[in-house]
GUKOLSE-416924 format. One record per residue: residue in one letter; y, z, x of N, C-alpha, C in turn. Coordinates in steps of 0.02 Angstrom, whole numbers, plus 50000, padded with zeros to 5 digits. Each point is the difference from the previous one (the first is absolute). Layout:
N
AYZXYZXYZX...
***
This chain:
352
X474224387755515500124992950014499334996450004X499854994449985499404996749996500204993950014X499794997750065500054992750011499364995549958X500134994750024499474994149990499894998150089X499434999350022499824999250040499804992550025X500164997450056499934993550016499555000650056X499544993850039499575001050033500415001250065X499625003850062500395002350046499234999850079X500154998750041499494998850037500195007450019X499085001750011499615008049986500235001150085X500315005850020500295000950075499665010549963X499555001850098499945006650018500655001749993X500305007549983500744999850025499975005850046X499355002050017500105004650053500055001150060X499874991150019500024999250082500504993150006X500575002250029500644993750021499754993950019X499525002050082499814994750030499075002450023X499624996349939499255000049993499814997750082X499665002950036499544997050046499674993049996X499725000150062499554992149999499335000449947X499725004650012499375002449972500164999349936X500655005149961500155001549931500024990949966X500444995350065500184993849943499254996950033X499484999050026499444998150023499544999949908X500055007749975499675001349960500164998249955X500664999449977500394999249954499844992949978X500114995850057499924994949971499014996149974X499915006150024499054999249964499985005249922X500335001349988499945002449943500005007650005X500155002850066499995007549998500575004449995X499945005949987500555003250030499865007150020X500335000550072499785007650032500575005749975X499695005049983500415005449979500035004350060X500365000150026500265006850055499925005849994X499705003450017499895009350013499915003750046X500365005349985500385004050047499554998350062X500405000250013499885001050101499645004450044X499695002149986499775008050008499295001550014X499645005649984499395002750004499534998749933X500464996949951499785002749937500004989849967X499964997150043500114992949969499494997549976X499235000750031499295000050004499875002249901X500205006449984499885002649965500365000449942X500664995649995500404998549957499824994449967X499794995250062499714992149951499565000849979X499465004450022499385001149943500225002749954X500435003149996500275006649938500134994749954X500404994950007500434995649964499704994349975X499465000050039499724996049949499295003749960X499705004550020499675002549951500135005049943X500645003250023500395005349949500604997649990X500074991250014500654996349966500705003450037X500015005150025500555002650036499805004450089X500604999450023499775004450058500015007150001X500125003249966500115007849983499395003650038X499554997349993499505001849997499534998850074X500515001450029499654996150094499425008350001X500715006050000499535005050028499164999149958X499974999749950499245000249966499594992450030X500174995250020499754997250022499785000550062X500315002850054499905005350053499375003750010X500115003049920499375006050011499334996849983X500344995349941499274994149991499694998550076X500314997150022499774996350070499495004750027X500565006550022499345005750045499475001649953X500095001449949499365003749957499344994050012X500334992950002499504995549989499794999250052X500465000850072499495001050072499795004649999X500005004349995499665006449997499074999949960X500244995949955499575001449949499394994950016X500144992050055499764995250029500085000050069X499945005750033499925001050061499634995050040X499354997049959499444995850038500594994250024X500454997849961500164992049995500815001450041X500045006550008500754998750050500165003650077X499305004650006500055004750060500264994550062X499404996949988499854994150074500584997650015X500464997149959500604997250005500835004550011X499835005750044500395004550001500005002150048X500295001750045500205002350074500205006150006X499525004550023499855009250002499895000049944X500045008549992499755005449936500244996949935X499404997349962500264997149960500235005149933X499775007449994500555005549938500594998750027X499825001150092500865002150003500494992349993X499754995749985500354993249988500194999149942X499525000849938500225001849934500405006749976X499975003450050500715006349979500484997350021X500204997050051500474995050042500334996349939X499464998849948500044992049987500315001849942X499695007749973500405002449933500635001950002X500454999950057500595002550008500504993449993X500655000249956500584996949982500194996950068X499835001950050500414994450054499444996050046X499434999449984499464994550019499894994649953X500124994950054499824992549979499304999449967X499954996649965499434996249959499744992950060X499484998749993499834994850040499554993049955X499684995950025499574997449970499385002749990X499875005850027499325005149995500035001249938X500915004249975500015004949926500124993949936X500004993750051500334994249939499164999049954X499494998350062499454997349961499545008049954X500455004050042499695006349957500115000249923X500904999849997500224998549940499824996249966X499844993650022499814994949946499175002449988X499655004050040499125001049952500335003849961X500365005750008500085007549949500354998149929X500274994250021500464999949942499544991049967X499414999550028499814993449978500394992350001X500274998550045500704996450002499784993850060X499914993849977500014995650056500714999450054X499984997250062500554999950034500164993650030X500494996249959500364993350054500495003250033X499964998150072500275003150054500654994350012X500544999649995500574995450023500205001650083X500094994950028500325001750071500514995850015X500554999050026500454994750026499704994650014X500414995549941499744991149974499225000550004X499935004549960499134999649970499995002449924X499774997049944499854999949946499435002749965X499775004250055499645004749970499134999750036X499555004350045499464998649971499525007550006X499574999949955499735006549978499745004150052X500185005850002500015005450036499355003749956X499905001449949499445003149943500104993749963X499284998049984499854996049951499315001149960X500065005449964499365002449950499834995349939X499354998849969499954995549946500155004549953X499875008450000499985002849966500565003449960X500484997650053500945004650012500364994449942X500305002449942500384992149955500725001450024X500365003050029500685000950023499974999350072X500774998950018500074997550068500595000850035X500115004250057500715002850036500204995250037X500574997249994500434993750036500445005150057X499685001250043500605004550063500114993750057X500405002550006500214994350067500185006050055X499855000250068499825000750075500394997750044X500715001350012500444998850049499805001850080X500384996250052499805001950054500145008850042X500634999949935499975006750036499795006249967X499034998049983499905005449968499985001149928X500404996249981500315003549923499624995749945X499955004849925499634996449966500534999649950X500174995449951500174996649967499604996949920X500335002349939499694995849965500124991649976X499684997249985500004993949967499784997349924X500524998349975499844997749945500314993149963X499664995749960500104995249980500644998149994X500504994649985500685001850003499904998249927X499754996749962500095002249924500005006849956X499575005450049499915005649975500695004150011X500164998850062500805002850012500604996249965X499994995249964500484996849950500045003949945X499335001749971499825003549938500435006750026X499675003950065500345008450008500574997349990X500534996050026500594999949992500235000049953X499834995149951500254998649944499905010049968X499235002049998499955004649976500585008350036X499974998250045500525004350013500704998849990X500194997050000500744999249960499885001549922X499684999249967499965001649941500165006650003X499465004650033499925008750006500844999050012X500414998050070500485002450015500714999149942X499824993549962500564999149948499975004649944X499255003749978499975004549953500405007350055X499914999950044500345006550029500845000049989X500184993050041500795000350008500294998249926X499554996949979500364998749903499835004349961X499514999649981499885005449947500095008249990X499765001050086500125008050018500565001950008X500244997950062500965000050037500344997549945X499904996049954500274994949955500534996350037X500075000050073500654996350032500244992049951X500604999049999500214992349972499644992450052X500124998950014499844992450014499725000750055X499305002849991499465001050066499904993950028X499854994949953499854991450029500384997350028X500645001549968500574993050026500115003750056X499755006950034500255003050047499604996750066X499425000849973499304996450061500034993950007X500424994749957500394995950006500524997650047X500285004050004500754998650047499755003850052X499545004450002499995004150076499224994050028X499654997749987499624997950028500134992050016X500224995649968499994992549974500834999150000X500425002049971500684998449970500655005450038X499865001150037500635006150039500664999149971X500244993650009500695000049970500054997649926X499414999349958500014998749937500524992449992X500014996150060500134993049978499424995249966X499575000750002499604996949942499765001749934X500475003149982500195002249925500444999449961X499724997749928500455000349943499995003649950X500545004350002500065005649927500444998449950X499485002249934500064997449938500575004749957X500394998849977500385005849967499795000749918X499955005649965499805001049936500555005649982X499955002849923500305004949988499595008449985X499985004050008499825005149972500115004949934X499825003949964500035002049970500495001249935X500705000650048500795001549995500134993950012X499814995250017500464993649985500104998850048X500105002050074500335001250058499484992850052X500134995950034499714996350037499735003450066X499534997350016499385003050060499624996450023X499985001850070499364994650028499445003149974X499724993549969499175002849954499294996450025X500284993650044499254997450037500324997950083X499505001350035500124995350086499714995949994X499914992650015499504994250016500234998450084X499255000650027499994996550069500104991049990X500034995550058499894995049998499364997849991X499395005250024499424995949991499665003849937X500555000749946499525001449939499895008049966X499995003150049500035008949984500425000649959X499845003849951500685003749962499765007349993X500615004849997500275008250011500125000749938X499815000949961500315006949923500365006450046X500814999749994500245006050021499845007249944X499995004250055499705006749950500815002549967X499945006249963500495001849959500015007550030X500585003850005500195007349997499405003749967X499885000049948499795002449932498885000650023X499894994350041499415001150003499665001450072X500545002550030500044998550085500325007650013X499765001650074500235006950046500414997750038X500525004950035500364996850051499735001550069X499964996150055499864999450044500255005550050X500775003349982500065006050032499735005449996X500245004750029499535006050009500725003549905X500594998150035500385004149936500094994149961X499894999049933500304994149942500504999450004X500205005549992500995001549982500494994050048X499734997150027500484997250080499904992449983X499514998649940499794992349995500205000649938X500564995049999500304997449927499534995549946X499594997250032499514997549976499535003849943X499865005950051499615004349935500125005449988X501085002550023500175003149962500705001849957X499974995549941500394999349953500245003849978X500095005250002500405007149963500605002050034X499895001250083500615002650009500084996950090X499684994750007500204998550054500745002050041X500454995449958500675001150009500205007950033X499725002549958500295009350036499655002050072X499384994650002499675001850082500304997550034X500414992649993500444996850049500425003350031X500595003649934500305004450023499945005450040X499425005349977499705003750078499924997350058X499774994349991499714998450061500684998950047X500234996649963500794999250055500375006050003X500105006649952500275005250022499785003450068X499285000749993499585002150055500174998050055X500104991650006500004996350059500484999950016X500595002949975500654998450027499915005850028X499865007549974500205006250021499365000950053X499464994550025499605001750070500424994750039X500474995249979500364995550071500665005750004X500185002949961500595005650013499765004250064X499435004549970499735004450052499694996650071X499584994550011500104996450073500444997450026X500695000549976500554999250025500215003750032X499905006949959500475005450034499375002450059X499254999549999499625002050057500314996150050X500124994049997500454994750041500455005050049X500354999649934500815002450042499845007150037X499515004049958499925005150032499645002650081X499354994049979499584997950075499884995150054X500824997349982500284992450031499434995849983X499704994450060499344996149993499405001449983X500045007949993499255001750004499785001249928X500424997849955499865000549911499714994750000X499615001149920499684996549972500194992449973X500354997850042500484993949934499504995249996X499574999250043499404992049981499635002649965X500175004549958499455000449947500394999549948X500905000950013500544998249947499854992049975X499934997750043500014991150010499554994949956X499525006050033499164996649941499835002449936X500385005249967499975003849937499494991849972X499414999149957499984995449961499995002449938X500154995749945499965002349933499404999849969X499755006049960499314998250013499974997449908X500454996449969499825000249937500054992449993X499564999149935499994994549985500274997349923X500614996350032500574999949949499914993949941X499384995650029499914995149929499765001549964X500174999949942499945002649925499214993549974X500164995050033499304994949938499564996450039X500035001150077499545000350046499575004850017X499154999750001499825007650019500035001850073X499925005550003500205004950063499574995250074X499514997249987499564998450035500294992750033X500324996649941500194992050032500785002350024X499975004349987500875004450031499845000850076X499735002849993499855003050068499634992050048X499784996649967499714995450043500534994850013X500635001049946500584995950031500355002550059X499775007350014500365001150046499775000950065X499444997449986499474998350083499555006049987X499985002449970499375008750001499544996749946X499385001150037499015000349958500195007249963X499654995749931499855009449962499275002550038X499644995550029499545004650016499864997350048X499465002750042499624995950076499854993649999X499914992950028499904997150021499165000250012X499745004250004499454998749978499635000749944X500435004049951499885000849936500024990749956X500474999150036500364992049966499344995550004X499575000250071499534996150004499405003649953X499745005949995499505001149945500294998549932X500595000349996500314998749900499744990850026X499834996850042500024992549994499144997850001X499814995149960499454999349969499584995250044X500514996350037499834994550053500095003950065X499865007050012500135003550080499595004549989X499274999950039499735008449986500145003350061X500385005949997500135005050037499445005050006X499775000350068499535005250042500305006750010X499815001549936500235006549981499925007350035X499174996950014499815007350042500044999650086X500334994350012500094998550071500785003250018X500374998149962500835002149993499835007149997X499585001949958499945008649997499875002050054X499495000050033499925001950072500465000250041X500414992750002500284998050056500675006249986X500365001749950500445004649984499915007550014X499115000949996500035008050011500014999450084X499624995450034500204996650076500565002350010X500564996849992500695000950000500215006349992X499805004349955500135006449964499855003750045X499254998050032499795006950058500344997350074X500414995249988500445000250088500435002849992X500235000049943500595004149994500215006950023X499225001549943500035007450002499635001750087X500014996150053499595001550050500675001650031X500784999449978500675001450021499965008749965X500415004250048500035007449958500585003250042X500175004149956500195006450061500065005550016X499615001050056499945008750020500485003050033X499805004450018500855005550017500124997050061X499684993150028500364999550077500124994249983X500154997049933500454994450001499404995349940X500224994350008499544993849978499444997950038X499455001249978499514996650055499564995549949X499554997950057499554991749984499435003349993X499604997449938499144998850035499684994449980X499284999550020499654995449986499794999649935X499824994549952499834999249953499384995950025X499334999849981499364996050019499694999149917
***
């Protein structure tokens, strides 16, 4: 599907409700990128902006110590006790970075430093004649470092990342109507500001062949023929599968009659204590329109083919903080797993 694109005012989509600070900056031309929360934040915004990504915190890490180490004269004094045993301290994954390892970073890596602070626009922290690049971090009160960058430069990532993400979900997945999907899930929920165009196909047969929004967008619907189905099995989407649908229908309802037979009789057999609310909710999991794809099927029936945050990176006007959501998920991932159970039941622990 390939829309035409209309202008759309440029919105973060990774934070609901931006802080004072975030719209402070915002409206000076900045924008703060969020990172992780942690031990490792110091060393991510340098990562990201000198190796363009954060991947790369641990090596920036080791940059830091090698370069105190290596300039002992210019950082002992400013260090409180043994200063090896502070840089072994300092080489370990769960110690903070300070403004000590910030101005370190910026000699080792040659890098001037505008320092941002709440409703402050910047003023130099390192300012070398000799340094031609320059780290925009911003310095929250609690500690935390933060990058900053132009908000034109983050229009461009956006735009540029939706591109990467439409070559993934189109070209790779080949899913049908990736756009008109980020469409109705982000901007259009109930698809009342739309008009669809009817055409014919191949066989003669009439089909919706374009969507137009009111303000100008238009949808090229995709075809069976150049498109994957969105399920895990094809067979169940009439959409993209023409051969023998009809005979899956039929299973499917033989099946379903002969599992409401058998929770009947668990019924009768285990009075209340059978399964019947799961008789009740059987859903059908197939998708019975033949010239709709699987994807605007499913979105008629209130279900995203994919995350909600996927919807905001497929969108060109939303850059999604990609590596912030990542964190924040393996976060989530390790409370989980901080739930277990040993032979004396379910127990708790701490996650730090």
């Amino acid at each position: 599907m390939e829309p035409t694109t209309s202008n759309r005012t440029f919105a973060a989509g990774s934070r609901q409700a931006p802080d004072p600070y975030d719209q402070f900056l915002e409206r000076e031309g900045f924008y703060r990128k969020h990172t992780a929360r942690d031990s490792t934040c110091l060393f991510r915004v340098v990562s990201e902006q000198v190796f363009d990504v954060q991947l790369y915190h641990d090596k920036v890490r080791a940059d830091c110590v090698q370069f105190m180490r290596k300039r002992r004269d210019l950082y002992e004094k400013k260090i409180n006790g043994n200063y090896d045993e502070y840089l072994d301290e300092m080489s370990k994954f769960r110690s903070y970075g300070s403004f000590v390892e910030l101005n370190a970073l910026a000699h080792a890596y040659r890098r001037n430093v505008l320092l941002f602070e709440p409703y402050n626009c910047g003023t130099w922290f390192v300012n070398c004649d000799s340094y031609e690049d320059t780290l925009m971090v911003f310095f929250s009160p609690e500690k935390h470092f933060d990058s900053i960058f132009p908000t034109t430069f983050i229009e461009q990532a956006a735009y540029c990342q939706a591109l990467v993400y439409e070559v993934l979900y189109v070209r790779v997945f080949k899913l049908p109507d990736v756009m008109y999907s980020v469409e109705r899930m982000l901007h259009d929920p109930n698809g009342k500001a739309m008009k669809i165009i009817e055409g014919t196909d191949k066989n003669g047969d009439v089909i919706e062949e374009k969507i137009f929004t009111y303000e100008g967008r238009e949808f090229i619907l995709d075809t069976p023929e150049t498109t994957e189905c969105v399920l895990d099995n094809y067979r169940l989407c009439h959409f993209h599968n023409r051969e023998n649908f009809a005979h899956i229908v039929d299973v499917y309802r033989t099946k379903r009659s002969d599992k409401i037979v058998k929770e009947i009789r668990n019924v009768n057999l285990n009075g209340s204590r059978g399964p019947i609310s799961r008789e009740l909710v059987l859903v059908n999991p197939m998708l019975c329109e033949k010239k709709i794809s699987c994807v605007r099927q499913l979105l008629k029936e209130g279900i995203t083919p994919f995350p909600y945050k996927v919807a905001k990176a497929l969108d060109p006007n939303i850059y999604r903080n990609i590596e912030f959501d990542s964190w924040s998920d393996i976060r989530r991932e390790l409370k989980c797993r901080s739930w277990y159970f040993s032979g004396n039941g379910l127990q708790v622990t701490s996650v730090y």
